[in-house]
mmCIF file of the N, C-alpha and C atoms, coordinates in Angstrom:
data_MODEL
# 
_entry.id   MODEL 
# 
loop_
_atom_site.group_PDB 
_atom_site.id 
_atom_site.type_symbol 
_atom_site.label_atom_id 
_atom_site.label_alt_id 
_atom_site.label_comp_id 
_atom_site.label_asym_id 
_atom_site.label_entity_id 
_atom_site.label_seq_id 
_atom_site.pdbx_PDB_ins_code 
_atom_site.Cartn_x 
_atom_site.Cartn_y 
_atom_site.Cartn_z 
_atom_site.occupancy 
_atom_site.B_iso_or_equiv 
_atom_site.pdbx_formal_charge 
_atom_site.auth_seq_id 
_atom_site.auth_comp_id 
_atom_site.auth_asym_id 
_atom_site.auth_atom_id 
_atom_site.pdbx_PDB_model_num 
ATOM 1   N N  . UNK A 1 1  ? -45.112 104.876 50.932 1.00 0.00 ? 1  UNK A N  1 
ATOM 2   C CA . UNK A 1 1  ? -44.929 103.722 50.068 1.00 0.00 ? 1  UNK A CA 1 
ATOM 3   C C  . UNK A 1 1  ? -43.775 102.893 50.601 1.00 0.00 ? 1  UNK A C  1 
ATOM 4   N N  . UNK A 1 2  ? -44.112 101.505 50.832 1.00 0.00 ? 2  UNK A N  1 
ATOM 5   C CA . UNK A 1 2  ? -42.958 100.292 51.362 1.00 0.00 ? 2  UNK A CA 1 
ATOM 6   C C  . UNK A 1 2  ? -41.956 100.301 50.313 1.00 0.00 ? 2  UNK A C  1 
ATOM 7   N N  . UNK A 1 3  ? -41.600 99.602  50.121 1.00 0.00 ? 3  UNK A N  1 
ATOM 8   C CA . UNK A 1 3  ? -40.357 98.938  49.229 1.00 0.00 ? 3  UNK A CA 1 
ATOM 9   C C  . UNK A 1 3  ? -41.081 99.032  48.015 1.00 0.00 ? 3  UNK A C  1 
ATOM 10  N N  . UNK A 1 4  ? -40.628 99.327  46.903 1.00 0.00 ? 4  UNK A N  1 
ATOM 11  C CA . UNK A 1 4  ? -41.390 98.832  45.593 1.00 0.00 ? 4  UNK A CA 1 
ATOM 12  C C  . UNK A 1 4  ? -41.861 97.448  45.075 1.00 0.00 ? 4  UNK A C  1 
ATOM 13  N N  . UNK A 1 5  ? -40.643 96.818  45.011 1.00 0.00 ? 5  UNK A N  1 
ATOM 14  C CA . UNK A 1 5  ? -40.039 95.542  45.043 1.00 0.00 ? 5  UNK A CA 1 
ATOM 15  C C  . UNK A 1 5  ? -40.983 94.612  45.698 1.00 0.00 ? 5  UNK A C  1 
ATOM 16  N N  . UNK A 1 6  ? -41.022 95.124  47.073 1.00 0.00 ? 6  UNK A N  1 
ATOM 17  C CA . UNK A 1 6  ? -41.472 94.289  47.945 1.00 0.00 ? 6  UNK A CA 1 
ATOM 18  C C  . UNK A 1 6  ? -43.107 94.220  47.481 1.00 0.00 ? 6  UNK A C  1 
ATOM 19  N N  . UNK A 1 7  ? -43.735 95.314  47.635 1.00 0.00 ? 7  UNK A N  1 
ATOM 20  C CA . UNK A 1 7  ? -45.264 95.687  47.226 1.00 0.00 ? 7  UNK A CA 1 
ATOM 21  C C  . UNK A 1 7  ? -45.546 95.396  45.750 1.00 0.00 ? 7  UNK A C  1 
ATOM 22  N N  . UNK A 1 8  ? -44.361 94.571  44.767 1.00 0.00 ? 8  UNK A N  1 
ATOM 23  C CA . UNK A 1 8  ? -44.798 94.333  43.715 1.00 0.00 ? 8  UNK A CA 1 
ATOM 24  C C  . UNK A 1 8  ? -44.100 93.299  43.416 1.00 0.00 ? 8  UNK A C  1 
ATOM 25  N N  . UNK A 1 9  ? -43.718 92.342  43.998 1.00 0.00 ? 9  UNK A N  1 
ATOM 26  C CA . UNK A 1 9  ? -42.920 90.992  43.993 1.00 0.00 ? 9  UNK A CA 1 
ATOM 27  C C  . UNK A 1 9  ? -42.975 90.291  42.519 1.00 0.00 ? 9  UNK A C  1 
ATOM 28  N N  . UNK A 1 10 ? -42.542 90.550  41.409 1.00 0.00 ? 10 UNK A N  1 
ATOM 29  C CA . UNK A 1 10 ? -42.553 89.708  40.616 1.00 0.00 ? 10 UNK A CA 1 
ATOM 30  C C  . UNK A 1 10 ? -41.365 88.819  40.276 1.00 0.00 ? 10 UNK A C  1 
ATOM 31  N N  . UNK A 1 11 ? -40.938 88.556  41.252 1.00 0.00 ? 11 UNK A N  1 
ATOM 32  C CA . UNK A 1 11 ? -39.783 87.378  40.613 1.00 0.00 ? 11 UNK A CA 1 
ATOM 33  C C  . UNK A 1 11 ? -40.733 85.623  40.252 1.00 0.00 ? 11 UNK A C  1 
ATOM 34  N N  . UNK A 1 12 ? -39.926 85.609  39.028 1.00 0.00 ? 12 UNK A N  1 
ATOM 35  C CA . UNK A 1 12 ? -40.827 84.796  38.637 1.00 0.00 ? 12 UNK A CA 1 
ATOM 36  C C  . UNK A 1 12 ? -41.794 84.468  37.716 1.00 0.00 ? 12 UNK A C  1 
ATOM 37  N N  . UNK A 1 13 ? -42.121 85.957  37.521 1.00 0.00 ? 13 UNK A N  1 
ATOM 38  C CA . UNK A 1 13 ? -43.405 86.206  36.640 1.00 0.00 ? 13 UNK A CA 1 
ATOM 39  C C  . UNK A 1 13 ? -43.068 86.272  34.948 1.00 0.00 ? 13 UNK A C  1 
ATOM 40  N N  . UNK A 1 14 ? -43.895 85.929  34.052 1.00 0.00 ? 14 UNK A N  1 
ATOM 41  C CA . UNK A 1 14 ? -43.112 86.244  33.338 1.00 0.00 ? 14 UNK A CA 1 
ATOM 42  C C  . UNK A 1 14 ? -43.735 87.720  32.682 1.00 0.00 ? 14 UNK A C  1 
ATOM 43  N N  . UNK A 1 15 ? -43.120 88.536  31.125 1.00 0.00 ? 15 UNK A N  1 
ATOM 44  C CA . UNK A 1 15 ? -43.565 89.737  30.718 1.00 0.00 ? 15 UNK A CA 1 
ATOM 45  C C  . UNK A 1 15 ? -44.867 89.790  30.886 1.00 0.00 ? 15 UNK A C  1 
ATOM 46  N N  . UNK A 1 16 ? -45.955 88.892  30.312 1.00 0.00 ? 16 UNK A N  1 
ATOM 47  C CA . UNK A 1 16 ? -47.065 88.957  30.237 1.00 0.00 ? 16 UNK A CA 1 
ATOM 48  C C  . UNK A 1 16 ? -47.904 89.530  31.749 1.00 0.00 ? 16 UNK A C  1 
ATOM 49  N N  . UNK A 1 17 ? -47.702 88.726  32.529 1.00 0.00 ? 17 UNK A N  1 
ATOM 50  C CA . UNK A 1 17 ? -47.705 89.451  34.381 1.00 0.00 ? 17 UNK A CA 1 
ATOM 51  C C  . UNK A 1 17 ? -46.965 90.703  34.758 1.00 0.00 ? 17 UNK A C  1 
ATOM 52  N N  . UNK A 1 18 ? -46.176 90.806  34.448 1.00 0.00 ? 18 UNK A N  1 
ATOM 53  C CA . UNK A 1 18 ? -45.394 91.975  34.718 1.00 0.00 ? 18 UNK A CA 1 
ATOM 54  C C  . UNK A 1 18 ? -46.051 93.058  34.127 1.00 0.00 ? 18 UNK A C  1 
ATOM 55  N N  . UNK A 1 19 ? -46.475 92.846  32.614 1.00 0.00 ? 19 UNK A N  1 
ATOM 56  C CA . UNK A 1 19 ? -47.600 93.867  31.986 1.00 0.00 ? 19 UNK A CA 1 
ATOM 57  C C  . UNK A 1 19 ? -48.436 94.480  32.348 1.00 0.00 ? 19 UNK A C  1 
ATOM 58  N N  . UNK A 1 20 ? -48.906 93.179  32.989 1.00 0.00 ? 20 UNK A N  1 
ATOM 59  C CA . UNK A 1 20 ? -50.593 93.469  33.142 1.00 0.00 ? 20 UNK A CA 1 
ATOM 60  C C  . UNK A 1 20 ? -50.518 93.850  34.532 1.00 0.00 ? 20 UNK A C  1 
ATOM 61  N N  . UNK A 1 21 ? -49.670 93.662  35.213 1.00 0.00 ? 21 UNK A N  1 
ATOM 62  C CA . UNK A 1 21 ? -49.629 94.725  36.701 1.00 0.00 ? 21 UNK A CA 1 
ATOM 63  C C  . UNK A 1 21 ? -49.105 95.791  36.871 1.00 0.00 ? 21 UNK A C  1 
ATOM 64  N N  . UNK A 1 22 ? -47.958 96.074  36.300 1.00 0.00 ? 22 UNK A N  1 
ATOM 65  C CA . UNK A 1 22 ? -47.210 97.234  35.920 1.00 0.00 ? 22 UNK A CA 1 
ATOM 66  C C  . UNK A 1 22 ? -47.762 98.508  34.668 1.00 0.00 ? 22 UNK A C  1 
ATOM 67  N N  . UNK A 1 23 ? -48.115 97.854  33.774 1.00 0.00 ? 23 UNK A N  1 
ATOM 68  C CA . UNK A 1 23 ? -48.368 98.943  32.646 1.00 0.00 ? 23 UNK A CA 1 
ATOM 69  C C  . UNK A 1 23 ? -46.924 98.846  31.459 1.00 0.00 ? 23 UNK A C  1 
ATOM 70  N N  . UNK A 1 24 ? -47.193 98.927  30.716 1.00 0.00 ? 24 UNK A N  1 
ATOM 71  C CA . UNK A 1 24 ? -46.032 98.903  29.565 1.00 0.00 ? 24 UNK A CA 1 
ATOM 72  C C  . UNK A 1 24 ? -44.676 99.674  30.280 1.00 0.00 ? 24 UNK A C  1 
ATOM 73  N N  . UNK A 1 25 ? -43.052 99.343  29.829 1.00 0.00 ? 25 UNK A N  1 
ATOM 74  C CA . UNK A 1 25 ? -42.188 99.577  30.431 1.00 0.00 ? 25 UNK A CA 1 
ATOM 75  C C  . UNK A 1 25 ? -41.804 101.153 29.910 1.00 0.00 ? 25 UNK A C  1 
ATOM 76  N N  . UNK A 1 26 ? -41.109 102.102 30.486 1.00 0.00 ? 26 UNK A N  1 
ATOM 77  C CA . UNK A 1 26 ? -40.618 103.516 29.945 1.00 0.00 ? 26 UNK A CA 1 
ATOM 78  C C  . UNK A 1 26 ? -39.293 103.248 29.027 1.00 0.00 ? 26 UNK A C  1 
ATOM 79  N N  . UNK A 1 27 ? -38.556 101.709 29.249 1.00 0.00 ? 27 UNK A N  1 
ATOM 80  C CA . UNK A 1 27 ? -37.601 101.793 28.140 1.00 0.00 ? 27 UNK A CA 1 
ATOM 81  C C  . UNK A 1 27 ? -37.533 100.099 28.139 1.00 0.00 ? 27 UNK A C  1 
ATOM 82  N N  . UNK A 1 28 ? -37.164 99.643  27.306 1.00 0.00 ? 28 UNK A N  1 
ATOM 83  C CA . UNK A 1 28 ? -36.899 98.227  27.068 1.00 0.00 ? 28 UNK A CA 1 
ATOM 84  C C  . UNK A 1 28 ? -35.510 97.979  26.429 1.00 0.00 ? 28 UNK A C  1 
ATOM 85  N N  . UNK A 1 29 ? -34.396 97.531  26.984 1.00 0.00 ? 29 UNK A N  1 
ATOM 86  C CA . UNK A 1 29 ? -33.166 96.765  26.691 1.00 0.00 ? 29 UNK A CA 1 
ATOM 87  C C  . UNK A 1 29 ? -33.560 95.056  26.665 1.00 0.00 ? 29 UNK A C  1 
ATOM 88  N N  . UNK A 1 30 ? -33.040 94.549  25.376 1.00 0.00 ? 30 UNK A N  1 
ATOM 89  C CA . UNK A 1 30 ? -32.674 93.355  24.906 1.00 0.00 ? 30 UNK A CA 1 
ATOM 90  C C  . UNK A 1 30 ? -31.088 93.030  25.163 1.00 0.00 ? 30 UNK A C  1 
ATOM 91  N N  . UNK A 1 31 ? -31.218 91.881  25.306 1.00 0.00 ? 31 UNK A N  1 
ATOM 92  C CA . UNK A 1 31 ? -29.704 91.114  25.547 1.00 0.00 ? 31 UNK A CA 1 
ATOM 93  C C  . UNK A 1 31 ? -29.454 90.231  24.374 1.00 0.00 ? 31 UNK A C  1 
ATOM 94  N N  . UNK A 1 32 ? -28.077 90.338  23.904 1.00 0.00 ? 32 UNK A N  1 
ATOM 95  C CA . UNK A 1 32 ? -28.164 89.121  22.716 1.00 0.00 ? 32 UNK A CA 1 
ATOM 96  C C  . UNK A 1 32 ? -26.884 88.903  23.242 1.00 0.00 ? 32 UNK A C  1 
ATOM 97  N N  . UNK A 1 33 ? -26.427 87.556  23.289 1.00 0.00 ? 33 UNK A N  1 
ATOM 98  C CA . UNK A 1 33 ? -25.659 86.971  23.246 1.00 0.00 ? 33 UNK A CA 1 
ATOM 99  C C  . UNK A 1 33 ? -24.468 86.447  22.560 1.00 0.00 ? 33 UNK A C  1 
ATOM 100 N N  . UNK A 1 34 ? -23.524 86.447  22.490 1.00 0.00 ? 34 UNK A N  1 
ATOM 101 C CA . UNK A 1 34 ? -21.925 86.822  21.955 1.00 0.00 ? 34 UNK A CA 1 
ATOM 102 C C  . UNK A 1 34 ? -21.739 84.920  21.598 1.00 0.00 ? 34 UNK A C  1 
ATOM 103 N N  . UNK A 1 35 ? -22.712 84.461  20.660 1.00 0.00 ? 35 UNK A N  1 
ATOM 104 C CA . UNK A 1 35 ? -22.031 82.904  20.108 1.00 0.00 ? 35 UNK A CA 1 
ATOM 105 C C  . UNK A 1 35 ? -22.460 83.339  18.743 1.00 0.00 ? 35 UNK A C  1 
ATOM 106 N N  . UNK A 1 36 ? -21.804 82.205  18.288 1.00 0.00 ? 36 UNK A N  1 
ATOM 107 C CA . UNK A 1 36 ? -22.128 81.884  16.545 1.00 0.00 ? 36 UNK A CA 1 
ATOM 108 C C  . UNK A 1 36 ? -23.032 80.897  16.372 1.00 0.00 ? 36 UNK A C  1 
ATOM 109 N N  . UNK A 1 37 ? -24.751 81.277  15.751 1.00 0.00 ? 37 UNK A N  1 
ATOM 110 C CA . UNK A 1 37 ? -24.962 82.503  15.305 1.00 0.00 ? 37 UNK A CA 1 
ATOM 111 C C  . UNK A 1 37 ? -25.087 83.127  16.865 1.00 0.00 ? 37 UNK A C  1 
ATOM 112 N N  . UNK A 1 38 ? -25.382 84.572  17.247 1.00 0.00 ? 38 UNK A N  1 
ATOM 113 C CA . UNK A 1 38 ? -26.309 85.364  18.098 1.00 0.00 ? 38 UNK A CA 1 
ATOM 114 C C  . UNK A 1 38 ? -27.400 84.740  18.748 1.00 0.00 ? 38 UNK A C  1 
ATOM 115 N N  . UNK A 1 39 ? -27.357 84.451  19.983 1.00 0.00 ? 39 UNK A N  1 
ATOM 116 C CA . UNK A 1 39 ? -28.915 84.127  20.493 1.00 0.00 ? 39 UNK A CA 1 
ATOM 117 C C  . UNK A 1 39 ? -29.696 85.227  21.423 1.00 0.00 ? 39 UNK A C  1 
ATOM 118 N N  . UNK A 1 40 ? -30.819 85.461  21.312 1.00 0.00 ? 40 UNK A N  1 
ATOM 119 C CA . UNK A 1 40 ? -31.488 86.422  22.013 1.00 0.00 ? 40 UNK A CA 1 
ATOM 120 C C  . UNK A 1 40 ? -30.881 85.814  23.943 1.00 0.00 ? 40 UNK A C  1 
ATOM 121 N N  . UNK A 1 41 ? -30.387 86.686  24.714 1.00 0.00 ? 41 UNK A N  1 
ATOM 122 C CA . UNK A 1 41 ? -30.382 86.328  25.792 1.00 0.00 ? 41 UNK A CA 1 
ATOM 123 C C  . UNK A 1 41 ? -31.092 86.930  27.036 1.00 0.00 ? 41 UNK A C  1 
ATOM 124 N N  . UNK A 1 42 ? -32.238 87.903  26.676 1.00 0.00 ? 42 UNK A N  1 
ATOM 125 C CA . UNK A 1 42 ? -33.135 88.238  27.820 1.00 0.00 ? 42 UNK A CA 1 
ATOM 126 C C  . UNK A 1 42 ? -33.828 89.607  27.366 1.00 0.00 ? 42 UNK A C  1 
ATOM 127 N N  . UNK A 1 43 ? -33.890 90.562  28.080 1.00 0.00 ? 43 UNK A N  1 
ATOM 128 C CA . UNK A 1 43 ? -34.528 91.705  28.427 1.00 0.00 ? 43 UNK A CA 1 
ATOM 129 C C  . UNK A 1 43 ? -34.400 92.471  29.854 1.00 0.00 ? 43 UNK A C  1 
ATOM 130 N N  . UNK A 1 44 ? -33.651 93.639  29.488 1.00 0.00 ? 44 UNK A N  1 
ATOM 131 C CA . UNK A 1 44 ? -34.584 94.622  30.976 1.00 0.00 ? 44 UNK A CA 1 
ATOM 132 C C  . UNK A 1 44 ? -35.438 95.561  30.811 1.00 0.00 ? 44 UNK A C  1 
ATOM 133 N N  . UNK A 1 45 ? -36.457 95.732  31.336 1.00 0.00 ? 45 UNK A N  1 
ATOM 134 C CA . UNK A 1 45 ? -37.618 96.681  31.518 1.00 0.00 ? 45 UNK A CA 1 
ATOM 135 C C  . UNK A 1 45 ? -37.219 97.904  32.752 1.00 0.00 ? 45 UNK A C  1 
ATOM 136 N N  . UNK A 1 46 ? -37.354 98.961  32.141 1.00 0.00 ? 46 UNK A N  1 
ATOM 137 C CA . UNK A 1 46 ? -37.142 99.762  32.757 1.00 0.00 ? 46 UNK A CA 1 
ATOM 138 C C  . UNK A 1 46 ? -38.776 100.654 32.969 1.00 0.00 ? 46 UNK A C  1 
ATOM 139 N N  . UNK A 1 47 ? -38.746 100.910 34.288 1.00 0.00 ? 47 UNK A N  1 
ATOM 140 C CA . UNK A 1 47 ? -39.643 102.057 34.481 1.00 0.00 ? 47 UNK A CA 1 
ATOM 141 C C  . UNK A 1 47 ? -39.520 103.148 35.548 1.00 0.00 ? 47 UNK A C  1 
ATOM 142 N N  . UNK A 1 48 ? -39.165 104.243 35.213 1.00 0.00 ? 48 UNK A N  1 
ATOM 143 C CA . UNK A 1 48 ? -39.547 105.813 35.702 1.00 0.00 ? 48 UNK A CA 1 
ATOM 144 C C  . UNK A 1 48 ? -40.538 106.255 36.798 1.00 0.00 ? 48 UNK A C  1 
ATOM 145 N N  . UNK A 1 49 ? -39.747 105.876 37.984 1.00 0.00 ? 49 UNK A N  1 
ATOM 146 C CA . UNK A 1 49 ? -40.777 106.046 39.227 1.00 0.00 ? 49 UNK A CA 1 
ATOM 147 C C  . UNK A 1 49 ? -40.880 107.984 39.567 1.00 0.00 ? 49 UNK A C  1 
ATOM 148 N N  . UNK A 1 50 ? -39.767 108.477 39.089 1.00 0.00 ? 50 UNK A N  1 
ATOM 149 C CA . UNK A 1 50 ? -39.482 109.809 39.513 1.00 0.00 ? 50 UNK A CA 1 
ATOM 150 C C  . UNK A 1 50 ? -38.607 110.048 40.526 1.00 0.00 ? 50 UNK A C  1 
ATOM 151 N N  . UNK A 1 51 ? -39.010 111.241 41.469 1.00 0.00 ? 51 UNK A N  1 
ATOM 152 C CA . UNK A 1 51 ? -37.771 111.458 42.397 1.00 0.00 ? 51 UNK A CA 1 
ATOM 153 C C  . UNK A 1 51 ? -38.774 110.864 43.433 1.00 0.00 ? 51 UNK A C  1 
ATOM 154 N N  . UNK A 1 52 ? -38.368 109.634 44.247 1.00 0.00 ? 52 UNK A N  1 
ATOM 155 C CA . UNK A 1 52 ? -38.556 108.932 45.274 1.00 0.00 ? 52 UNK A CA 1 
ATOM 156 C C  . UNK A 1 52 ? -38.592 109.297 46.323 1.00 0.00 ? 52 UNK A C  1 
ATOM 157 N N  . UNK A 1 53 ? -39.136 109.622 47.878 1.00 0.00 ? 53 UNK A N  1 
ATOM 158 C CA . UNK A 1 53 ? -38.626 110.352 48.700 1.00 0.00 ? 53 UNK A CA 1 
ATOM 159 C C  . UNK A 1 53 ? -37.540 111.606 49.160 1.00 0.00 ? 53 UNK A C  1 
ATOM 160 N N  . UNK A 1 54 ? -36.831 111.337 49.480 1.00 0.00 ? 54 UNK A N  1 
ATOM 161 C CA . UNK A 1 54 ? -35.427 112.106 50.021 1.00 0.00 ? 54 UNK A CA 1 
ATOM 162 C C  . UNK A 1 54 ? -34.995 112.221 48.412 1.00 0.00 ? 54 UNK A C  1 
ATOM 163 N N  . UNK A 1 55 ? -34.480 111.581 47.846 1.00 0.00 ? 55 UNK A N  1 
ATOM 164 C CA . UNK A 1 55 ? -33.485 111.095 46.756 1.00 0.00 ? 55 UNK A CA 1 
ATOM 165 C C  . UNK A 1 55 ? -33.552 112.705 45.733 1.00 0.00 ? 55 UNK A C  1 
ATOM 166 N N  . UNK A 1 56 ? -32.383 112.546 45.829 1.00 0.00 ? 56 UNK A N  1 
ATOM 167 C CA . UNK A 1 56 ? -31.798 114.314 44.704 1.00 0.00 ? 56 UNK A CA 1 
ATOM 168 C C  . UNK A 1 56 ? -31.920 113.618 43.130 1.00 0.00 ? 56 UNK A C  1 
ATOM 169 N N  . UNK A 1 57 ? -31.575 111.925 42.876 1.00 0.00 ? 57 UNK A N  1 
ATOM 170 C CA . UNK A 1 57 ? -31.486 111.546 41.212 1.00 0.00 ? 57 UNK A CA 1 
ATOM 171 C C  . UNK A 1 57 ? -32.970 110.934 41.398 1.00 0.00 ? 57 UNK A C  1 
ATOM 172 N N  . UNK A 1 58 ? -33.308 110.982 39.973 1.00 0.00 ? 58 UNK A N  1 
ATOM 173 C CA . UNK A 1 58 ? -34.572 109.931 39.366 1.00 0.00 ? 58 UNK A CA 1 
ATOM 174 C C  . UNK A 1 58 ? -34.463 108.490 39.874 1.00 0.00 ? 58 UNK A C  1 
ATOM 175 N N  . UNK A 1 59 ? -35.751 108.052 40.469 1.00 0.00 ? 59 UNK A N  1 
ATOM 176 C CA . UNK A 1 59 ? -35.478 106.388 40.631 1.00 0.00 ? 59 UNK A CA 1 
ATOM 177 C C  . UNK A 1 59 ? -35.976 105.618 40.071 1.00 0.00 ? 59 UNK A C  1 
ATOM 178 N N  . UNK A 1 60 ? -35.556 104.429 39.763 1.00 0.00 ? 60 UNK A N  1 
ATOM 179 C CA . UNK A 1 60 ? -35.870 103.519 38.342 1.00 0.00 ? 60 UNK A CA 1 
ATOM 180 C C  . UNK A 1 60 ? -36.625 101.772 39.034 1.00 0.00 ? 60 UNK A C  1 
ATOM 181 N N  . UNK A 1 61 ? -37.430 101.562 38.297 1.00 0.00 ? 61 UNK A N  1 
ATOM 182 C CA . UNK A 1 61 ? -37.511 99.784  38.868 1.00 0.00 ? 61 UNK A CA 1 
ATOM 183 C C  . UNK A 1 61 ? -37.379 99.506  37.770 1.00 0.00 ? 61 UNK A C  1 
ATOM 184 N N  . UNK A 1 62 ? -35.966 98.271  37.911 1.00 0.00 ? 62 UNK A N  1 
ATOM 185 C CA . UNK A 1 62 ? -35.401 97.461  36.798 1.00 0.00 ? 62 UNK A CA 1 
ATOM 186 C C  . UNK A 1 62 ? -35.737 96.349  36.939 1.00 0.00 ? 62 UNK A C  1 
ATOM 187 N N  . UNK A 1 63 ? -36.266 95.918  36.295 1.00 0.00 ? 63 UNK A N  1 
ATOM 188 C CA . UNK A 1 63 ? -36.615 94.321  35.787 1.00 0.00 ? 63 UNK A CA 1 
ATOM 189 C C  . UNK A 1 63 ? -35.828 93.663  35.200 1.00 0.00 ? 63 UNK A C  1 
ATOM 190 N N  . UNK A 1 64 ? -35.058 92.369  35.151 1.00 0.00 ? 64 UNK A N  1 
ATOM 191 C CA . UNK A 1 64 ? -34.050 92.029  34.196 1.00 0.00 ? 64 UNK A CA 1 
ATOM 192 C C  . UNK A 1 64 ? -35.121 90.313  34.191 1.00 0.00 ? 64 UNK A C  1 
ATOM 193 N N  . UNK A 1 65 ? -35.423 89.818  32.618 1.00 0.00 ? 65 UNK A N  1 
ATOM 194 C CA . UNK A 1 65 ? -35.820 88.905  32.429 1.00 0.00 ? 65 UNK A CA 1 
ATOM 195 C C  . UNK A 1 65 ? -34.883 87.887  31.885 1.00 0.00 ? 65 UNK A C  1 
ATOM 196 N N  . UNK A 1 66 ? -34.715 86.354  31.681 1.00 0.00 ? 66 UNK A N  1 
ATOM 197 C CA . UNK A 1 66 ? -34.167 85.837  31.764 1.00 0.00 ? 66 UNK A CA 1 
ATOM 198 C C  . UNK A 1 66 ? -34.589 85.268  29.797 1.00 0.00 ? 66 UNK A C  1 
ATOM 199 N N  . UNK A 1 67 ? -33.929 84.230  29.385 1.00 0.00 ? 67 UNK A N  1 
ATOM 200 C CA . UNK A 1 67 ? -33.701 83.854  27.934 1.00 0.00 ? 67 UNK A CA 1 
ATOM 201 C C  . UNK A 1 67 ? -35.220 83.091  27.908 1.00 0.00 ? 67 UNK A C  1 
ATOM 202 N N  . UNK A 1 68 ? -35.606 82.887  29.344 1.00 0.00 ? 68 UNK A N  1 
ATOM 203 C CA . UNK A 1 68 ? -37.024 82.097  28.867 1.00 0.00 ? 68 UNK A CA 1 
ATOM 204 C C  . UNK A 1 68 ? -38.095 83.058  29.576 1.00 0.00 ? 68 UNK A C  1 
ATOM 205 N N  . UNK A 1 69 ? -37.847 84.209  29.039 1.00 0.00 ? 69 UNK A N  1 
ATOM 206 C CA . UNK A 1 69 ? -39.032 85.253  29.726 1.00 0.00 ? 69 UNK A CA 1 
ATOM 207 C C  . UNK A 1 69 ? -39.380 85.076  31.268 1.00 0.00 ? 69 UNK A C  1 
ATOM 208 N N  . UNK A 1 70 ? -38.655 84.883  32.484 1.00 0.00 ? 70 UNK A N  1 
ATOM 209 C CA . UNK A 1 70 ? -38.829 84.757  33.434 1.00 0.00 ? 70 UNK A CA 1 
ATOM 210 C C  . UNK A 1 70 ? -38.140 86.003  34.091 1.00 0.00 ? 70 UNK A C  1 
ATOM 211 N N  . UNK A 1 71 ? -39.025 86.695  35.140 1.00 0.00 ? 71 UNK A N  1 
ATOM 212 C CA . UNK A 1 71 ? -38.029 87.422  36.060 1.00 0.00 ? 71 UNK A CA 1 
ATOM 213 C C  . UNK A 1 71 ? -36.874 87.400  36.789 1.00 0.00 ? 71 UNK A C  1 
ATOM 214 N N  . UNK A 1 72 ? -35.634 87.564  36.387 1.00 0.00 ? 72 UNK A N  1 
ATOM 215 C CA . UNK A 1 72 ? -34.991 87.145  37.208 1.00 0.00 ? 72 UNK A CA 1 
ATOM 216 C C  . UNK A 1 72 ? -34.450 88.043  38.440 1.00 0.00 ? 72 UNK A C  1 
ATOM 217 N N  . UNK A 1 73 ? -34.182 88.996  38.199 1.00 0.00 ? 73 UNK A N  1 
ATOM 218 C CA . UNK A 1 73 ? -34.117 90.536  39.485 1.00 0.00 ? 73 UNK A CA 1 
ATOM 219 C C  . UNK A 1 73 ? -34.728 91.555  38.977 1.00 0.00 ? 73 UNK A C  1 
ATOM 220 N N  . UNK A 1 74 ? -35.174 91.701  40.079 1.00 0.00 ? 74 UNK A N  1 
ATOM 221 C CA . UNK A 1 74 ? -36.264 93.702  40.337 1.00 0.00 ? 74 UNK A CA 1 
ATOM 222 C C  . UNK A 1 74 ? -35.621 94.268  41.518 1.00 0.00 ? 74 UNK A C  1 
ATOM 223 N N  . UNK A 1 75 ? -35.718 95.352  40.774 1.00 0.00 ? 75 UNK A N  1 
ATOM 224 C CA . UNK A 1 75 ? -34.720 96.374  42.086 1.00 0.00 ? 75 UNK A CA 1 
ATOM 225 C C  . UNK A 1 75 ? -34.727 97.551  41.681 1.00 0.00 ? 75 UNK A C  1 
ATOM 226 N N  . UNK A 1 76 ? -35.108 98.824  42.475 1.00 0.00 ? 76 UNK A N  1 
ATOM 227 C CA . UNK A 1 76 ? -35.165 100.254 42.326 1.00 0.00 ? 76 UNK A CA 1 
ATOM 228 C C  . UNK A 1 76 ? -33.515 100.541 42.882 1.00 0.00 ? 76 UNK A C  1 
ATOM 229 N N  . UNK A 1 77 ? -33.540 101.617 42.020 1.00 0.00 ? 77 UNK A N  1 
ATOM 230 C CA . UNK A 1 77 ? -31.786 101.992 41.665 1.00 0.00 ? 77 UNK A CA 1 
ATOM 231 C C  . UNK A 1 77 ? -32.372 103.537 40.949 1.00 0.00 ? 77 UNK A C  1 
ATOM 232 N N  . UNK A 1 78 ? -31.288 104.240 41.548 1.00 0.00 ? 78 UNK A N  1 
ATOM 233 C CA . UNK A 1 78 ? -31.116 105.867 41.110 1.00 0.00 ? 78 UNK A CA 1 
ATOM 234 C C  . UNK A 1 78 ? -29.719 105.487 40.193 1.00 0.00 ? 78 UNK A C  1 
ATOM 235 N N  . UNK A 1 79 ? -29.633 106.736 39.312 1.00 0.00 ? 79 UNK A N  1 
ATOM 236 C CA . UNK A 1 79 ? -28.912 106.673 38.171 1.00 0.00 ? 79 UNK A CA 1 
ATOM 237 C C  . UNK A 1 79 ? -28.286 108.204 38.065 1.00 0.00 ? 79 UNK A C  1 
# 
């Protein structure tokens, strides 16, 4: 397997694409934003690839979406 990232390019996309190519996320973080009142400020999608090659920790592809449902970074990261 190439890059994850690379073999699944969604920058750009918004949840609805990301869905429907990926499969529902293993955890979902919301962002809210620190004004008066609170504004929703995004989302990250997390999903549970397992142990990746070589790698001794679990590896993750993080999605971080933006305030207007847009992708803004994907990137596999151990934890």
């Amino acid at each position: 397997m190439s890059s994850f990232s690379e073999q699944y390019d969604v920058k750009g996309c918004g949840s609805d694409e990301v869905s429907s190519l990926l499969g529902p996320a293993n955890h979902i973080n919301e962002f809210v934003l620190e004004t008066d009142p609170p504004q929703y400020g995004g989302m990250e999608w997390i999903y549970d690839l397992g142990f990746y090659r070589d790698y001794m920790d679990a590896s993750f592809l993080e999605i971080t979406f933006s305030q207007t449902n847009v992708v803004l970074r994907c990137e596999v990261s151990t934890h």
